[in-house]
N, C-alpha and C positions, 0 to 999 in steps of 0.2 A: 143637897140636904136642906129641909126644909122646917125654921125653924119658927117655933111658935111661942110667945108671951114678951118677956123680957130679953131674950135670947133672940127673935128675931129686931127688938128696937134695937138692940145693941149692934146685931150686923146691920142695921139699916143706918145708924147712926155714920158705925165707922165707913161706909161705902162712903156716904156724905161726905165726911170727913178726907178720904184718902182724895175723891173726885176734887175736891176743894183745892188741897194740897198740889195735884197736879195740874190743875188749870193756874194755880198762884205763882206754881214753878214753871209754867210754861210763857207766862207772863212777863214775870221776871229779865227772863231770859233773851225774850223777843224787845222787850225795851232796851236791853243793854247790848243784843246785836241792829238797834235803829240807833243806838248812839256811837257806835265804832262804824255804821255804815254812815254818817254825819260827819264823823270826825275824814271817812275815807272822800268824802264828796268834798271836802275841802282842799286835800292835796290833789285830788282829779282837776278839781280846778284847776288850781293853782300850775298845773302841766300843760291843761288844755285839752285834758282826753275828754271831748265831751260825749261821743258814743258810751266808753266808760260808763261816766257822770249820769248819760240819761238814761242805762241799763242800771245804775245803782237805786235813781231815782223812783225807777218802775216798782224792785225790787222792796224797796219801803214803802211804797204804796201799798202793794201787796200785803205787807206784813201787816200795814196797820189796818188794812179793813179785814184781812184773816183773823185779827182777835178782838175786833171790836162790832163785826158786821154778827156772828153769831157766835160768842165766846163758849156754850154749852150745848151739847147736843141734846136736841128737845126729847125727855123721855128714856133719857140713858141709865 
């Protein structure tokens, strides 16, 4: 459905809005599993599993250039 005047600002507003929301919660989220993967790379140490340790290490690499290398898909 295709809407026209005020009625499509308002859907184009809220897409923005909801798109926003889930990029902020995916964020969120991905910070607070790089600090429980920190907190886990400590006790790995501290054991000595460093295959562990350096498949933990890959893994927050990973994460942090998956939401900071392109956080929005261009044109979505």
């Amino acid at each position: 459905m295709n809407f026209v005047g005020p009625f499509a600002e308002a859907q184009t507003r809220a897409t923005i809005f909801l798109t926003s929301l889930l990029h902020t919660t995916a964020c969120t989220k991905t910070i607070e599993a790089l600090g429980d993967m920190a907190a886990e790379n400590t006790k790995l140490a501290a054991t000595g599993q460093t295959e562990a340790l350096n498949l933990n290490k890959l893994d927050q690499e990973m994460l942090v250039e998956l939401m900071f290398s392109s956080p929005v898909e261009k044109d979505a």
